[in-house]
N, C-alpha and C positions, 0 to 999 in steps of 0.2 A: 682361538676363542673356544672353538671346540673341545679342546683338550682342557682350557680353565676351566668348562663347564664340567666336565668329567671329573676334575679334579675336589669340584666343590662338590659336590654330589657322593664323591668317596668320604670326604672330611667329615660332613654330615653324618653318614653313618654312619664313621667311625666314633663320632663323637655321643650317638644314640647308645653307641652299647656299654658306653661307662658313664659315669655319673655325671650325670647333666651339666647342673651347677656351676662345679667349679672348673671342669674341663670346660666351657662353653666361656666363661669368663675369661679363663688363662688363653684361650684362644684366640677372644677378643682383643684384650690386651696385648698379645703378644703382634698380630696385624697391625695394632696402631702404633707400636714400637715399631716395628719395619718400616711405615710410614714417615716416622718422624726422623729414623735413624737415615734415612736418606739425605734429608736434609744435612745433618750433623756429619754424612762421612762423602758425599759429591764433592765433586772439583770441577765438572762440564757445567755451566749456567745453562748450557742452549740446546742442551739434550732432552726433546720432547718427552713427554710426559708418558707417552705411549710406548716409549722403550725402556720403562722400566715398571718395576712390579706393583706400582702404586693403584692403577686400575683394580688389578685385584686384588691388593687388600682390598680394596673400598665395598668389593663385590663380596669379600668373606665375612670383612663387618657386616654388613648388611642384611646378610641371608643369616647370622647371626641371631642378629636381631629381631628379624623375622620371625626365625624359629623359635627363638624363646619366647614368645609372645603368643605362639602359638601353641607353648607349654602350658600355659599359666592363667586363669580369669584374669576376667578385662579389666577387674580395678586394681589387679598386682601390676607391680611394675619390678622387672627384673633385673639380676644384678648388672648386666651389660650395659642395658639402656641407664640404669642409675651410673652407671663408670660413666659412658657418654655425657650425662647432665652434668655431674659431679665438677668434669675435670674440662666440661667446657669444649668438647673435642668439634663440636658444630661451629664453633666462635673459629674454630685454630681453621678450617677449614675455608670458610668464608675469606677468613686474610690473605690464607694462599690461593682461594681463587681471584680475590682482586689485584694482589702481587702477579699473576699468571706465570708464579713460580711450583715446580718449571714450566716449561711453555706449555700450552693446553690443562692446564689448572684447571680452569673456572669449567670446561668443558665436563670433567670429570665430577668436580664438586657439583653441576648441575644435574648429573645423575644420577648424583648419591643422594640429595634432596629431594629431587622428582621421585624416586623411588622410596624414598624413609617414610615421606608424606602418604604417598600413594596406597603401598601395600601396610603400614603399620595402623592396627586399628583405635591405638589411645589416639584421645584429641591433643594432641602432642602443640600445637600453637598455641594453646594455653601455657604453655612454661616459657619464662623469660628466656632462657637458655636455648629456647627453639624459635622464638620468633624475632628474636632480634637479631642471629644470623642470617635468619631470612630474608628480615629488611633489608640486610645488607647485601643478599643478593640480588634481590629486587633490582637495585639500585644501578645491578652493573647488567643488567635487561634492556635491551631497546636500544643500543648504546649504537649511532653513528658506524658503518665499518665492520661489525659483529659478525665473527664465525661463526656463531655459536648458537643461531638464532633458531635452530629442531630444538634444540637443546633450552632454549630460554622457556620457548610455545611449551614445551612435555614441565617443565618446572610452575610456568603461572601458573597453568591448567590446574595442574596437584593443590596450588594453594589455592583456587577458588573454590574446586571441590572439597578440599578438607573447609574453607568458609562457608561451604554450604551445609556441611554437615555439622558446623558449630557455630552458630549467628556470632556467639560474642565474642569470639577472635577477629571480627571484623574492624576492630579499630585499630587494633595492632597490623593487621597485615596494612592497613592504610595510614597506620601511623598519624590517626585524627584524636588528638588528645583532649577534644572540649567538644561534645556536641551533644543532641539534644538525646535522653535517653538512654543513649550508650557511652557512659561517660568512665575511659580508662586508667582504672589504675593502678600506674607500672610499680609491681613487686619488687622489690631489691634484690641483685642475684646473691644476697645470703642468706633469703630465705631458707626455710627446711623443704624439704622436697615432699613433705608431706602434705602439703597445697594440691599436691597435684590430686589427690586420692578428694580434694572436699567439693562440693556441688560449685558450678560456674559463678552462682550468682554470688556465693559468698568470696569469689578470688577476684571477678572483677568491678561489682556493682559499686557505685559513688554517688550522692547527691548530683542529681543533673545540672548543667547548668546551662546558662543561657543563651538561644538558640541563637546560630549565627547568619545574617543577612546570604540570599547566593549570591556566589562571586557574579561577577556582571560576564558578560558573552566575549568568548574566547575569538576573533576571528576568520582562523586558522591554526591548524595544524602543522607546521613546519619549522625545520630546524633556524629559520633564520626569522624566527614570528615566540618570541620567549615571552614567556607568562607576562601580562604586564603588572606593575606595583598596586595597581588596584586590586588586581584578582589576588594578588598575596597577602593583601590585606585586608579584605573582607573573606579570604576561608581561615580557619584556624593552623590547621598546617598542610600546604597544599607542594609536595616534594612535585619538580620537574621529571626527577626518575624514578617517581614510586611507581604503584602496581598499573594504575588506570594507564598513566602514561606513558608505560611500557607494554601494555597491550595495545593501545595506538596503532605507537609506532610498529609491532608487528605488522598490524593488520595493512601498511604499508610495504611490507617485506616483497620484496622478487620473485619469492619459494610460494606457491600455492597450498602447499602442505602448512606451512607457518601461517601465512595469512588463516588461515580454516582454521589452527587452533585457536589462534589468537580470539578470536571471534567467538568460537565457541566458549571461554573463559571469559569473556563481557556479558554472554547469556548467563550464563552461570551466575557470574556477580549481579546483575540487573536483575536475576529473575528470583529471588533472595527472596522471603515471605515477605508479608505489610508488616510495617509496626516501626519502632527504630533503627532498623535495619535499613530499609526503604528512608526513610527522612534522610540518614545518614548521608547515604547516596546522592540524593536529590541538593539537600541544603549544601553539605559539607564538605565536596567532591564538585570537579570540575567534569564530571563524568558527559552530564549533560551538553558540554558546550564541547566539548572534544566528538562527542558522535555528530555535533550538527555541523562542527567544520569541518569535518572530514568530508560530508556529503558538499557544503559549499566547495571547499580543493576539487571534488571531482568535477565539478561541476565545471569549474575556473578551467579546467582542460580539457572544456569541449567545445570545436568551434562555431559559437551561436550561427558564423554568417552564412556556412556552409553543410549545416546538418541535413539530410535525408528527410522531407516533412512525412512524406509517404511511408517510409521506413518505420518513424519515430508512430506514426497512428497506428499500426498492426505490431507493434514491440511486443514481444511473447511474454513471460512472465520471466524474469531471471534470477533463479535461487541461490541464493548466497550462497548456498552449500555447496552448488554447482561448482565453486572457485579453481576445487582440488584438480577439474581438468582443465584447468586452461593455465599454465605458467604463466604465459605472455598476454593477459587480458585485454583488449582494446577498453580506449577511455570510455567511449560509448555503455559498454558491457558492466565494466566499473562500478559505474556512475549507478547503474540500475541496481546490482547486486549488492550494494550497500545502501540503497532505498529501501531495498525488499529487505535487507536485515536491520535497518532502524522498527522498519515496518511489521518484523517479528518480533523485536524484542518491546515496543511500546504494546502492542500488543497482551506478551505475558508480563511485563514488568509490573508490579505495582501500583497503584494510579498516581501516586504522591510523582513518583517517578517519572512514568509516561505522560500528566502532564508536564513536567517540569521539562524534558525531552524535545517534546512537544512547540511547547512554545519557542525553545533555541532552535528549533528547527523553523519555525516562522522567522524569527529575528536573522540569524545567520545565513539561512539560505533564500526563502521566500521573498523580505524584504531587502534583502542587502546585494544579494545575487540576481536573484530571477526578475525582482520589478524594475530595474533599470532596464532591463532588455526587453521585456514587453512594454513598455512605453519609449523604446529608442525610436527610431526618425527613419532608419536604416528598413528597408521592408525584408531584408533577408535576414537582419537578426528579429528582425517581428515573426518572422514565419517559423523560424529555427526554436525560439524560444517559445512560441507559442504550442506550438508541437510536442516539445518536450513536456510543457506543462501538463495537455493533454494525456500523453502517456500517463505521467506521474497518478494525475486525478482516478485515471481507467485502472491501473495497478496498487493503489495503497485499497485496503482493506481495516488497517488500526484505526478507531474511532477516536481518537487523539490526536493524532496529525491529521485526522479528516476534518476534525471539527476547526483547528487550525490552519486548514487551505482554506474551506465555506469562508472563515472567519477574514482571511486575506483578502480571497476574491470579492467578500461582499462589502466589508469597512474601509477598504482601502481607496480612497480617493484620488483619479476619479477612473479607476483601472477596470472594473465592474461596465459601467458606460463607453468604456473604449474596447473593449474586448466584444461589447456586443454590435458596437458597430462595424465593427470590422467584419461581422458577418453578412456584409454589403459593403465590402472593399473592391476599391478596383481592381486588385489583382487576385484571379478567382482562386491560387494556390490558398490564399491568405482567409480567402469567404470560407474555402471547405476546411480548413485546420478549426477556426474558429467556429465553424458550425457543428464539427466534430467534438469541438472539446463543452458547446452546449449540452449535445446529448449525453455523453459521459458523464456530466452535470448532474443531468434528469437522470440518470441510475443509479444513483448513492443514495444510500439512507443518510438522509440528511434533510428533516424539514424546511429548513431552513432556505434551500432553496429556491423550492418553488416558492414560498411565503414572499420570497422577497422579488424574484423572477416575473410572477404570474400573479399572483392571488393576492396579493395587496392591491393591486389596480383594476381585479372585477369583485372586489368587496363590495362596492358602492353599488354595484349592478345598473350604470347610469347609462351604458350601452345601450338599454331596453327604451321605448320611446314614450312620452309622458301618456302616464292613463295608461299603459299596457304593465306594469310593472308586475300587478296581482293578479293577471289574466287568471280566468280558469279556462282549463283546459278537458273538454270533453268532446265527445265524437261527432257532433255537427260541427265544429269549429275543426275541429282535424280533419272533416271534410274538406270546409273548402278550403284551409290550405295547400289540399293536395289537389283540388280542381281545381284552380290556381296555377299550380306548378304543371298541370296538365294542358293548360291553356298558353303554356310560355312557349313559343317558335324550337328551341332548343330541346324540348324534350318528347320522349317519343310515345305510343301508344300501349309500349311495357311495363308502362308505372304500374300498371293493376295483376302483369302476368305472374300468378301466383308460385311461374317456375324460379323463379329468380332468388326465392326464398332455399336455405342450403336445410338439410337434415338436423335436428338439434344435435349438440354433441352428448356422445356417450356421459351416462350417469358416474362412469368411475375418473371419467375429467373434468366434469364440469363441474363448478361452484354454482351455487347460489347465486344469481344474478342481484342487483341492488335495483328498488324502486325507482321509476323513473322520474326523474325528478319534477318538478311545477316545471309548463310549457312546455314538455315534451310529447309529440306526438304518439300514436304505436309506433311500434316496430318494425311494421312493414312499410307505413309512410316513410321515416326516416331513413330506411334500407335504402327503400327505393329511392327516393329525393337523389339521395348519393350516385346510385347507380344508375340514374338518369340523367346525371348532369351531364355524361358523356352523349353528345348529339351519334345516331347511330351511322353518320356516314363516315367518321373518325373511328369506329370501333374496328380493330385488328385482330384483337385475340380469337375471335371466331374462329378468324380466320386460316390457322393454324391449330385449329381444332381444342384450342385452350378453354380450362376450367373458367367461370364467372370468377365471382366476389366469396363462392366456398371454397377456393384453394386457396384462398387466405384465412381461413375462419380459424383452421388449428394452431396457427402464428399469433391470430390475432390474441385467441382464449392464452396462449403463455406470455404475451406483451401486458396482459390485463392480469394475469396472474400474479407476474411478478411487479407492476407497479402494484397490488393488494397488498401484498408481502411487506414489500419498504413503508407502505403506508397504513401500516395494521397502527405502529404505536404513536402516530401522529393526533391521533385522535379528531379528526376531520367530521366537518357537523354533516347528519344524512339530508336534511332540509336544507334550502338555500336561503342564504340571509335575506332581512327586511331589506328593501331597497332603501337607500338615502333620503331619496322624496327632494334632494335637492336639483334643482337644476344648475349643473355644472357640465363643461365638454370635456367629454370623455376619450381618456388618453388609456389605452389598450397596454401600456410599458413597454420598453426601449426591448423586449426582446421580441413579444409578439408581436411588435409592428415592424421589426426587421426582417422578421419570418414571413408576413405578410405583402411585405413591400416585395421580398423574395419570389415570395409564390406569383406574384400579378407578372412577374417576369418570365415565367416557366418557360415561356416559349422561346424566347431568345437568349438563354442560358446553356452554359455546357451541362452536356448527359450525367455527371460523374455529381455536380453541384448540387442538379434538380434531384440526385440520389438523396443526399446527405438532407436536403431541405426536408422533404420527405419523412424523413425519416425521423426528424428531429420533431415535425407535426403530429405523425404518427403515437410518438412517445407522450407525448404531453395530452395525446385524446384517449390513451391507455388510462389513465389515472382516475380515479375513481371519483373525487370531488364535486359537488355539485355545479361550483360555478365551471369547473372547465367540461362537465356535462352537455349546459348548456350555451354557454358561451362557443363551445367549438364542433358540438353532433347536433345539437338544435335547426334544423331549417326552418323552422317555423316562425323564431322567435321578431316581434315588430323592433327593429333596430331605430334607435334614434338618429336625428339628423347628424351629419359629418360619422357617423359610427358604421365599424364594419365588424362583420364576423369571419371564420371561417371559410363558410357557406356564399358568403355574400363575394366574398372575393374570388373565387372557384367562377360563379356565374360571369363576374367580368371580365374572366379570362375566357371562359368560354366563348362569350361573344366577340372578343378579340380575337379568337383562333377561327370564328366561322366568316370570320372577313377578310383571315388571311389566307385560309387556303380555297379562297377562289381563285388563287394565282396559280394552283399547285395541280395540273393536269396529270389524272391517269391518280386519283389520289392512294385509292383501294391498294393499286401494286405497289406504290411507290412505302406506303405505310407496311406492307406485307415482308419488303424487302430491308425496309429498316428494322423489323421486326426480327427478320430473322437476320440479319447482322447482327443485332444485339445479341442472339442466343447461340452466334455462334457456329449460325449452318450455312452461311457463304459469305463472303469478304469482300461486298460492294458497296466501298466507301467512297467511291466518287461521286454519285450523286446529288444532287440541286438541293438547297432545302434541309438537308442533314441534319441542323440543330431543332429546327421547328416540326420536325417529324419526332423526332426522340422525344422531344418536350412534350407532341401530343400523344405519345403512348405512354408514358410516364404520369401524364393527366389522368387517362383510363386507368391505370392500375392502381393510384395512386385514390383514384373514387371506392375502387374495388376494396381496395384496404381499410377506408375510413367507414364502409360500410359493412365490412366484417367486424372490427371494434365495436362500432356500434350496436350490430348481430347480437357478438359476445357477451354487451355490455348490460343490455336492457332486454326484459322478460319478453318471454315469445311467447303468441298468442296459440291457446292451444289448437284452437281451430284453422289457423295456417295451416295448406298442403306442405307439404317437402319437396325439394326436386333432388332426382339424384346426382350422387357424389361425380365428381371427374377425377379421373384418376390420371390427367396427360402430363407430362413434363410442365414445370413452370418456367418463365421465362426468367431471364436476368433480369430484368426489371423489380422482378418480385423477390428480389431479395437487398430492396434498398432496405428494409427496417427488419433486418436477420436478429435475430438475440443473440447478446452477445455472451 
């Protein structure tokens, strides 16, 4: 190889120091007689194509060609490449690589193409002569059994990239001869070759004509799953072995190296300007229904019953690009990396496109895949599947398939409703996947959800008690309901201790706080309310010399941050709606009363669950809205009869936990020691009591939290002392509601 390279390298020069032209031609010519004259004087059929001199011609054409083009302005065209169109030599090429005469043919014709494309700078797929051997090699791309498959990946690549560089050879490389905008049409090859020198729009543009219906949804990708007669009949011309569905099938390949290209050449195609270019794609191409069953395939080869739930909730992010290391990919891995490149390319695609994408990715995978599994009978394909969904929701970022999952989870009957009850399933694997895949929920930008979640069921505001709806709210009435709260057995004589109040935070983090809304107490009231609900003979973290409710505040300000952020363009009212004025009983919606019913359990639930519960509370009191304002940091607010709030359900746990641990002697050590099991500083898990110990420190933290948000939330009075900062390690506990 070494010495052919040397040898073109001498030809070259030698050919620079006489007359260009016609030695450059005679040279060409004489290459493609060697070529041909092989054919005409062989007698070995099965003599590979590697041992004999045909590679390099192909390599002396080429660099030929190259060179003269590098002679000459870009709208000449030179004698070489006119010999080349003239005499048809791309056509003779194509035949002998579908003949795979001699053997390894096609191998070499694909890098004489790969390369003509590549490095030649006319828009060369504009001449009939160039892209209709193309098509044909297209054709023998993706093909079952393929050696040749570096070789097919470096060949599509060339032709998407030269389609990027000239939108209107995109009909021909797809061979769509009716659609909307780009309507082709094929030149006779006896035309003059003077076409090629005249502007694009006067060689290919036609009277458009009319648009054609999308094929209907592909169900899979695989060889033994053939186009059906529907899809052939509503596209105009949709080849089995054209370009789309020979990059597929790459992207299916063994080779990691191939798969990457292949992929990167569907970017390329998908990522194409708007206009009919984009329509093309969308309407007239099966492109769409080929990337969403490709993800259904993976998907079909992951065992629902047996998946990792735990696994599948901390799944890292995994980039398609990644592919190139891993030969042998697990399905698992797969499955993701081609989530995350639908999830790039719907992304920059076009929107015509990304929704069209979009939506086959609901039909083929979401509906036809995923909802039979999340409503199966089986609780481990419930767990498996539900898990993965999870994942999926916490890793898409495209606002396209995003809006098309919201759109699943929310219209689809009655899968919404089942999904949330399950977050009070008997089996606790199944409460925390599904209480996980709530909060992943609440962190998308997606109005949508909470609207339909939450805030459609405290519209009416019928929670509040008749006659209280328009209370106003001033400072003898926030008296006594904090003299009130001071009078209740469970809380202590620190309602008023002014240390309890954290430092404001620094001007270069802190936002603007939002008016507090009708019914809302001050700041210190509401603080404290929270941080008193803990009765002082349950309180631990002292006890270990741990920070109050400010070693949550810096958490709390970026959980409030970033629900601000998602909810900047929701446009959400600053005041709280008129109340109904009707009297109706008020039903709190199937997620808050799951959460609720949740929480009244704390104490006799696993440590890992009352995490996730937590945390899921946490999120939805981050948000800036008025009714979940006061609907969820309000202690003040007069609840109507059978109505509960937040606040309201907290106390009756409270009072459940002060009648149970009168059974629990030696309380203080016994809380101390579960304390520090949690964090990890000794390993005495035998102990009596273990669940309802975790539950009551979880309670305490879990105040401390709700009282930093609310810190965070609502304006500090400036005449508030500060107490100072603690700076001691925090516990595990306090990192049930981590950002994620």
């Amino acid at each position: 190889m070494e010495a052919f390279g040397k040898l073109t390298s001498m030809l070259l020069n030698a050919l620079e120091t006489r007359e260009p032209t016609a030695d450059l031609l005679d040279s060409f010519v004489d290459n493609w007689k060697s070529v041909t004259n092989y054919y005409i004087e062989t007698t070995d059929d099965s003599r590979p194509v590697g041992q004999t001199d045909i590679p390099w011609r192909l390599r002396q054409m080429l660099d030929i060609l190259v060179y003269e083009e590098k002679q000459q302005a870009v709208e000449d065209m030179g004698p070489c490449l006119e010999y080349l169109l003239q005499h048809k030599l791309l056509e003779t090429l194509s035949t002998l690589a579908k003949a795979q005469y001699p053997p390894g043919m096609l191998q070499q014709v694909l890098i004489f193409f790969w390369k003509l494309l590549s490095q030649m700078q006319k828009p060369l797929l504009q001449l009939v002569n160039v892209y209709r051997p193309v098509q044909k090699l297209i054709r023998l791309c993706g093909l079952p059994g393929s050696l040749t498959q570096k070789e097919e990946a470096q060949f599509l690549f060339a032709v998407c990239s030269a389609v990027r560089k000239d939108l209107e050879v995109l009909g021909y490389v797809l061979e769509v001869r009716k659609r909307s905008g780009l309507c082709v049409s094929v030149p006779a090859a006896s035309e003059p070759l003077t076409r090629f020198l005249q502007p694009p729009d006067q060689q290919l543009r036609t009277p458009a004509s009319n648009q054609n219906p999308a094929p209907p949804l592909l169900p899979q990708l695989a060889e033994s799953n053939p186009v059906p007669p529907a899809a052939r009949r509503s596209s105009p011309v949709f080849p089995e072995n054209g370009l789309i569905w020979a990059l597929m099938k790459l992207t299916s390949s063994q080779r990691a190296s191939v798969r990457l290209k292949a992929r990167q050449s569907l970017l390329l195609l998908s990522g194409l300007p708007g206009g009919p270019s984009a329509e093309l794609l969308s309407a007239d191409t099966q492109l769409a229904e080929l990337l969403a069953g490709r993800l259904q395939e993976l998907h079909a080869l992951l065992p629902a019953d047996t998946l990792d739930a735990a696994a599948l909730q901390s799944w890292p992010h995994t980039p398609w690009s990644a592919d190139d290391k891993s030969e042998c990919a697990d399905d698992l891995r797969s499955f993701f990396m081609w989530l995350d490149f639908l999830d790039q390319l719907t992304s920059e695609a076009p929107q015509v496109l990304a929704v069209k994408v979009a939506r086959c990715f609901h039909r083929a995978w979401l509906l036809s895949s995923l909802h039979p599994q999340l409503i199966h009978t089986c609780e481990q394909v419930v767990l498996g599947s539900t898990a993965v969904l999870c994942a999926v929701v916490r890793l898409l970022t495209s606002s396209s398939l995003l809006d098309q999952l919201v759109h699943f989870l929310l219209k689809t009957p009655p899968l919404m409703p089942l999904l949330l009850q399950r977050c009070d399933h008997i089996s606790d694997q199944i409460s925390m996947t599904s209480l996980c895949l709530v909060e992943e929920l609440l962190q998308k930008p997606h109005r949508d959800i909470l609207d339909a979640l939450v805030l459609s069921f405290l519209q009416s505001r019928s929670y509040l008690s008749a006659g209280q709806e328009d209370r106003a709210v001033d400072g003898s009435e926030s008296g006594e309901d904090s003299q009130d709260l001071e009078d209740d057995p469970f809380f202590s004589d620190t309602l008023s201790d002014p240390q309890l109040l954290p430092p404001p935070l620094p001007d270069s983090c802190s936002a603007p706080p939002p008016s507090p809304p009708a019914g809302l107490g001050s700041t210190a009231d509401i603080v404290n309310s929270f941080l008193c609900l803990v009765p002082v003979q349950v309180r631990s973290s002292q006890l270990l010399q741990e920070g109050g409710y400010e070693s949550y505040v810096h958490d709390a300000h970026t959980w409030v941050t970033q629900c601000q952020t998602l909810s900047l363009s929701w446009d959400w009212p600053q005041a709280l709606p008129c109340p109904s004025g009707e009297e109706a009983h008020f039903f709190e919606g199937p997620l808050l009363k799951v959460l609720f019913d949740r929480l009244g359990r704390i104490l006799e639930q696993p440590y890992e669950l009352n995490l996730q519960l937590t945390a899921v509370l946490s999120r939805l009191a981050a948000y800036g809205h008025p009714l979940l304002h006061e609907y969820l940091l309000d202690p003040y607010i007069p609840l109507s009869p059978c109505s509960r709030s937040l606040f309201s359900v907290l106390i009756r746990v409270m009072g459940e936990m002060m009648q149970r641990i009168q059974q629990i002697p030696d309380l203080p050590d016994r809380l101390l020691n579960t304390r520090r099991d949690l964090l990890g500083m000794s390993h005495n898990n035998g102990q009596e009591h273990l669940t309802l110990l975790k539950g009551i420190i979880v309670l305490e933290e879990f105040c401390k939290e709700l009282a930093a948000i609310a810190f965070v939330k609502l304006p500090v009075e400036k005449d508030l002392p500060a107490s100072p900062g603690c700076g001691s390690d925090r516990p595990q506990v306090e990192t049930s509601t981590d950002t994620p």
